[in-house]
N, C-alpha and C positions, 0 to 999 in steps of 0.2 A: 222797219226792222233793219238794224245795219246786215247783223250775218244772217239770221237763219229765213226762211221764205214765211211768207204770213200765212197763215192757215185761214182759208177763205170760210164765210158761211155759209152753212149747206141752205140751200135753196128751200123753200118753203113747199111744196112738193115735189116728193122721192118718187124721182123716177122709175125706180125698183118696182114698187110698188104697182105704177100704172103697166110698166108692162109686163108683168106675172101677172093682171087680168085679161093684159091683150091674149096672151097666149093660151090663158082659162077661155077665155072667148070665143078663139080664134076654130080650137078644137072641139066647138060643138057647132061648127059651121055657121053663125050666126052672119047676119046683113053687113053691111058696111056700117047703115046706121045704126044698129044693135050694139055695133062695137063702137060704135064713138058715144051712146048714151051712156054704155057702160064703162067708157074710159072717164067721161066728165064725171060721171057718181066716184069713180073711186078718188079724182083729182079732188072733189068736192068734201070728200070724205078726209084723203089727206090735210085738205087744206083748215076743215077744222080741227083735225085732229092733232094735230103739233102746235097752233100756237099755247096750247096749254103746258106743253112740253117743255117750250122755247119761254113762255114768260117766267119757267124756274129759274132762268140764265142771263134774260134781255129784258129792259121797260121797251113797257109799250110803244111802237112808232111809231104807231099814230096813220096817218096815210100813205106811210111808207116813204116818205122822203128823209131827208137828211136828219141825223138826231139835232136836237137843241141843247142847246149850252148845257143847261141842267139835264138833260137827260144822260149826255155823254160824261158830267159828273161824276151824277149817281152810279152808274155803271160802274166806270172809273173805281170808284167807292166800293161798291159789290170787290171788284177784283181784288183791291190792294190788302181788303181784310181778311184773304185768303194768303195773301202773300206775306203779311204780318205772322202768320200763324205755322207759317214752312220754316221746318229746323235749319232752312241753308238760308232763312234771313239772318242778317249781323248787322250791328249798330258798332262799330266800331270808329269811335270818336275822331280817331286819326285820319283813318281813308274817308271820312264821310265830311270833315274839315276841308279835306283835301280838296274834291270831286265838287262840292257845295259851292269851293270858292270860283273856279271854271263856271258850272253851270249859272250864278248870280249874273256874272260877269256877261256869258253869252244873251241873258231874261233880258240887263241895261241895253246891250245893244239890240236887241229885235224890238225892244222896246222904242229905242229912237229912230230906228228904221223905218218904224211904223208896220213890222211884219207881225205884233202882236197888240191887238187892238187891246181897246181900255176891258172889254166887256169882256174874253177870255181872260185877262188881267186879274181882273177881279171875283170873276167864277173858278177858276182851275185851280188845282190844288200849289200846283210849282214844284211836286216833292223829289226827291230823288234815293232810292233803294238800293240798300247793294245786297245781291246773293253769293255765297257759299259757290262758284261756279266755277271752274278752270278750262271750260271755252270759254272762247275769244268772242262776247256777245253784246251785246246791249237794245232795250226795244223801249218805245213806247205804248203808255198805255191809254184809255180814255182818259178825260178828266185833268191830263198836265200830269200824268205821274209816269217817271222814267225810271229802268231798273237798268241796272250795272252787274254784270258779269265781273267776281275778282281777276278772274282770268284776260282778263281785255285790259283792265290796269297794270298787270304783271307784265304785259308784253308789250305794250308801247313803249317806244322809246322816249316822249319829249311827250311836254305839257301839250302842246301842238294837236300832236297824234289824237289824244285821248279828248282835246276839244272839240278837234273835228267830227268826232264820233257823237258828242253831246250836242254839236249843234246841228247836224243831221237829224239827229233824233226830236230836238225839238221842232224843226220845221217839220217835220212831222206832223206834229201838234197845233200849233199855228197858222198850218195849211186845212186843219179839220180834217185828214186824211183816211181817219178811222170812222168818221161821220159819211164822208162821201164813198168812200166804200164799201159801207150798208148800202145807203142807197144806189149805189151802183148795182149791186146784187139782188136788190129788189125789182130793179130794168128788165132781171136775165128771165126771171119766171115765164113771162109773157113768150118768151124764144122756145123754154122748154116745152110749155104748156100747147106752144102751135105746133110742135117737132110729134109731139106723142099724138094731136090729131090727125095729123099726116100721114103718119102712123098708120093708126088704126082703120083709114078711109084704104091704103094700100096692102093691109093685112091679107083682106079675100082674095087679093088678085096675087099679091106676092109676097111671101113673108119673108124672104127677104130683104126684098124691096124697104119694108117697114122697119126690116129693123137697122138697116141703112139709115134712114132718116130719122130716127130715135137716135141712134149714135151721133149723127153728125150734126144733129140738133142740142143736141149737150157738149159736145165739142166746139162748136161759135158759143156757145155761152161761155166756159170756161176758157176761152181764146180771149173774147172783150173781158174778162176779169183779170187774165194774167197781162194783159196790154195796158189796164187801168194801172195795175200793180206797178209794173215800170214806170210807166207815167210819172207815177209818185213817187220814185224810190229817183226818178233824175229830178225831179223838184226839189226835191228835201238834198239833194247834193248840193244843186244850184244855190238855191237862198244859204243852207246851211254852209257854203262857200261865202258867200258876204257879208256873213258873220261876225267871221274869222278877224281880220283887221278891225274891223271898229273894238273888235272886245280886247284887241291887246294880245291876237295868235298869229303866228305865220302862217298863210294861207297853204305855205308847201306841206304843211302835219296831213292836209286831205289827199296827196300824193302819196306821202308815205307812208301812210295808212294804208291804202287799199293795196298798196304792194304788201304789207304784213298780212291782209287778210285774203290775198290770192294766193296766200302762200300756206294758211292756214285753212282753207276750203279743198288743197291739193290733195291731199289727203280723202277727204269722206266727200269729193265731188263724181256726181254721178254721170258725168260729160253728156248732162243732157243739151240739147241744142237751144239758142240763143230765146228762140222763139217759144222754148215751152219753160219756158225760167218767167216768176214773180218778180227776180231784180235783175236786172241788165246784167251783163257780163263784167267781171271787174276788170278787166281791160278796157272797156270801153266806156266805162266812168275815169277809168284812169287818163283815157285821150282825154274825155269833157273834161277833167281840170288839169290835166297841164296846157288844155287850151287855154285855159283862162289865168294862167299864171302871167304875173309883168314879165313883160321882154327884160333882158338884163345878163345872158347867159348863164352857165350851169351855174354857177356861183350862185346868182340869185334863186335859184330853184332847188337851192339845195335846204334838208330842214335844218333848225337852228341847232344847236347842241345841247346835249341832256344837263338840266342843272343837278345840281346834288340832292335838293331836296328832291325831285321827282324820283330818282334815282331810288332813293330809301322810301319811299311811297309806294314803287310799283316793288321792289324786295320786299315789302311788308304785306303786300296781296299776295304775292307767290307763299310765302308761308301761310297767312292766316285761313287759303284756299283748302291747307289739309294733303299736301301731298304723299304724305306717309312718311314714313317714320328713315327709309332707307333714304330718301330724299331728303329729307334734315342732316343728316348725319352728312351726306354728300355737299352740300352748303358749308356746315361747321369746317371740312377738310379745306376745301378749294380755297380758300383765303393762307393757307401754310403751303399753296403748290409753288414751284419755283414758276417764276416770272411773274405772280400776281402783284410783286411790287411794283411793277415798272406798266402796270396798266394805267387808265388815264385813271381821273380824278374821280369820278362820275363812276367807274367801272368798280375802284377800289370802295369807294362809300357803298355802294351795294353790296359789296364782298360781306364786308364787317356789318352793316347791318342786318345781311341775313342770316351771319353767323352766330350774332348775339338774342335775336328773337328763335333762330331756331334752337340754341343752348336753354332758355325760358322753356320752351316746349317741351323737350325733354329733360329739364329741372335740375340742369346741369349752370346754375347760377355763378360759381365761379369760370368758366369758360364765358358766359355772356359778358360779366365784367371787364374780362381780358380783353371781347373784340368789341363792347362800348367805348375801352378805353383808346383803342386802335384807332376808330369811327373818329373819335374826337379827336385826333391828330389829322385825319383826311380834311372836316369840314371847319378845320377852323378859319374862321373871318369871310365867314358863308352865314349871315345872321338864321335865313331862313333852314338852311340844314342843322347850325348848332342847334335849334329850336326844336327840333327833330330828335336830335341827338339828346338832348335832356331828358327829354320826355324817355326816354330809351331805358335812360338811368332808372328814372323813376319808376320805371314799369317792372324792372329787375330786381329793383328791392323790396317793391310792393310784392310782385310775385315769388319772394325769398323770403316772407315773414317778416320784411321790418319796415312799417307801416311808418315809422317813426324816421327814419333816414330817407325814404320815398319823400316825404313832405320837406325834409333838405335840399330834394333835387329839384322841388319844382317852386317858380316863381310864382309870388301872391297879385294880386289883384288883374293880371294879363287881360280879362276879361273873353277869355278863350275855350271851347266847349274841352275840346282836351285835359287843359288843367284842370277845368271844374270839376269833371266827371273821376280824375283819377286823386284830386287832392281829395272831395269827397266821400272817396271809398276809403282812402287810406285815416284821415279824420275818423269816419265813422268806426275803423276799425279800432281807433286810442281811446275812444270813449269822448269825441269833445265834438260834437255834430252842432254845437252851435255857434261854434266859428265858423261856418258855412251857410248857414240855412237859410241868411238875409241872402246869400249871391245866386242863392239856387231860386228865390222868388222874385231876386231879378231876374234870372234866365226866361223863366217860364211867364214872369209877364209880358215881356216881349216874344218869347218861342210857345205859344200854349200848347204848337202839336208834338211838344220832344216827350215824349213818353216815357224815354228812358229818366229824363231830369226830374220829370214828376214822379218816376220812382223813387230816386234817390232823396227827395225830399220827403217822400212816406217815410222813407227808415229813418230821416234825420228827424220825421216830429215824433215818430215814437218810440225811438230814443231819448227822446227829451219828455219823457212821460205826457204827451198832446197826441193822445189817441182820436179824439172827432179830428182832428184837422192829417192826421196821419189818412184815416179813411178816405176824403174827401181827395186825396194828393194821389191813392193808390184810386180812387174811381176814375180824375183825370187822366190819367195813364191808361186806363183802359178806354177811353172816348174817343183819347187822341191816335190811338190804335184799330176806330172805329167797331168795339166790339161795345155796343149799346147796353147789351145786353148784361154782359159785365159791370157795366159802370152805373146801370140802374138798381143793381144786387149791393153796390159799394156804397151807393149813393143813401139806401134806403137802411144798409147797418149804421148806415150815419145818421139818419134821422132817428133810429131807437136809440144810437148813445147822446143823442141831444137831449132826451126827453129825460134820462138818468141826468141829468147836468145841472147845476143852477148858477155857472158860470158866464158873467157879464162878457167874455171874449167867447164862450160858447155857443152866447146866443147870437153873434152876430155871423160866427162860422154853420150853425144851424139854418141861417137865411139863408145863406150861399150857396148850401145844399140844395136848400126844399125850391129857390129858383132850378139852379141845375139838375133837380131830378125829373122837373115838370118837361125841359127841352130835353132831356134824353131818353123819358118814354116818347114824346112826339115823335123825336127820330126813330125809334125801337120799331114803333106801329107804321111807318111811313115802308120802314124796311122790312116787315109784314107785308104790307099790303103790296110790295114790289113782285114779291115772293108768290 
């Protein structure tokens, strides 16, 4: 977790428990041994009385050691189709282009590092999520799947910044960190489980004595957890520092990074001491890499400067984050204050790009015009910001009712998820969806888990009156969103509109179903019986 502390798993028996019968115990005077019988009954009790609890949440571990590739998957899996299903998830084509191209970038290089074997490779999912969020955050999860705080985009300065955070987070991953911290937690029981007989053998002679040793019996466990926790939050600095160069970043983004986020902790930090903290101090991740920067003086240590495109990527999170209505309007002004002209380049392109996305929001489409048109005098002979900048256009007309001048703005065949998705909407809107629908079953055979794209091709088949294959496009999209359950309800309206059909292209779209519906109950029942 770059910001916030990981929330540890509670222990497999609740200590609560054991000693509210010490103290049941204790007051009807019973033996030393009476009370340690009756402490192991209730341990015994706890202990099978939660994993039934705990398998609503967790697969099975088996002996308690480390999960396996496929278990930390599946898990994986459990979580993300809850996270699919959170109104502050967004699929917004633009930042997820963005953030996609970083994260590949950083996969090549751990890949040739050798920091990510073949076998997590090819098990883990690789995805990356962005939430509705405005902290400064980002985690990992089981299974290769990373989630993004808009709020962590909006505030970095340089591509740098924002990779350093991405590859943090994937060493994470690649280190199995979330694997080994189960099993690290499964070590502690045996600590608490000996703290509460201690306990209970000191109960007769002193209760305070006992409850001495029950506390400070759950305090070394929770001490080797918060010790493991650093361990790995200076691992995932380290590797995710070596990253950095091979993939094509300045290694100074992990510098100025944690000086962004010491500054952003300043605020809601509870100046606990070093020692009861899950992540090391960020001062003292901050010494570990500017230890490790090349000698070269401040020059070299300094981060590189914000390009434009970055610029209007992180302006485009700070809007789409939602900050109210009073903070738009404050955006639209600040670009007409005196001296915004004379700002740098980088500072002006986010002017006028937040000015024009936040004029869309409040559907004030000629003011957005005005500061697209601004934008495009900033970035010009900047390929990667004009590209940006189009897209700007396009978005302003599509969102102004003229579906028809949108497809003016945007260039054909780029082979870019951007364009597809917004030529797309605005096609579908003139009525002629099948001037697309070949690009969208190239997209999706190459991308099968974009579920937005296999939306958009439902509407484009039926549009075109090809309702079985519309159905089948709308079940994908729910698989690729891992909701089984959905897509076996889509799958199976698909097999009754087969059966109406006596079409030679029907019946080979009917195979494709009744294969696909047979692998999406397996999955359906697999995630039953997790359950």
């Amino acid at each position: 977790m770059w910001n916030r502390k990981r929330t540890l798993a509670r222990p497999r028996t609740d200590p609560s428990l054991a000693v509210q019968n010490i103290r049941q115990k204790s007051s009807l005077a019973l033996s030393g041994r009476a009370l340690i019988a009756s402490l192991l009954i209730a341990i015994i009790g706890a202990g099978t009385a939660l994993p039934a609890a705990a398998q609503a949440s967790l697969p099975t571990l088996g002996d308690g050691s480390a999960l396996t590739t496929g278990e930390e998957r599946r898990l994986g899996d459990r979580i993300i189709r809850e996270l699919y299903r959170d109104p502050d998830y967004i699929d917004d084509p633009v930042l997820v282009e963005y953030v996609q191209g970083l994260w590949q970038a950083l996969l090549a290089a751990a890949r040739a590092r050798g920091e990510l074997s073949p076998e997590l490779d090819e098990r883990f999912a690789w995805e990356v999520l962005l939430g509705r969020d405005r902290t400064v955050n980002a985690f990992a999860l089981p299974g290769g799947y990373l989630g993004v705080h808009l709020g962590l985009i909006g505030v970095v300065a340089t591509r740098d910044e924002l990779a350093s955070v991405l590859a943090h987070e994937l060493s994470h991953v690649t280190q199995r960190h979330i694997s080994r911290l189960i099993a690290q937690q499964s070590r502690q029981t045996p600590l608490l489980v000996g703290a509460m007989v201690l306990a209970a053998l000191a109960a007769s002679k002193n209760p305070g004595a006992a409850q001495a040793m029950m506390v400070g019996g759950q305090a070394v466990a929770i001490q080797n957890q918060l010790n493991f926790s650093r361990d790995m939050e200076r691992e995932a600095d380290r590797i995710g520092y070596g990253l950095m160069e091979p993939s094509g970043f300045a290694p100074q983004g992990f510098v100025s990074m944690f000086d962004k986020l010491q500054q952003a902790n300043r605020l809601n930090d509870n100046g606990s001491w070093p020692y009861l903290r899950s992540h090391p101090l960020t001062t003292q991740r901050m010494a570990d890499m500017h230890s490790r920067l090349p000698p070269g003086g401040a020059a070299a240590q300094q981060p590189l400067p914000p390009s434009l495109e970055h610029a209007m990527v992180a302006a485009r999170a700070r809007v789409l984050a939602n900050p109210g209505v009073d903070a738009l309007r404050l955006w639209i002004a600040e670009p007409q204050g005196a001296g915004f002209a004379s700002q740098p380049a980088a500072r002006r392109a986010a002017g006028w790009y937040t000015a024009a996305l936040a004029s869309i929001q409040l559907r004030d489409f000629a003011a957005a015009r005005t500061a697209q048109a601004k934008l495009d005098e900033v970035v010009r002979g900047d390929a990667a910001a004009q590209r940006q900048s189009q897209r700007l256009a396009a978005e302003i007309e599509f969102a102004a009712g003229l579906p028809e001048v949108a497809l003016q703005r945007l260039p054909q065949g780029t082979g870019l998820r951007p364009e597809l998705v917004l030529r797309t909407q605005a096609l579908l809107r003139v009525g002629r969806p099948a001037e697309v629908t070949g690009a969208l079953q190239t997209w999706v055979a190459t991308h099968p888990h974009d579920a937005t794209v296999w939306q958009l091709l439902a509407s484009a088949w039926h549009a075109q009156g090809q309702p079985l294959r519309a159905v089948r496009a709308d079940a994908e999209s729910q698989a690729a969103r891992y909701d089984y359950a959905a897509a076996v309800d889509r799958f199976k309206a698909g097999q009754d509109l087969a059966r109406k059909s006596s079409s030679a292209a029907d019946y080979i779209e009917a195979s494709i179903i009744d294969t696909r519906l047979r692998a999406m109950e397996l999955l359906l029942k697999e995630q039953a019986a997790e359950r």
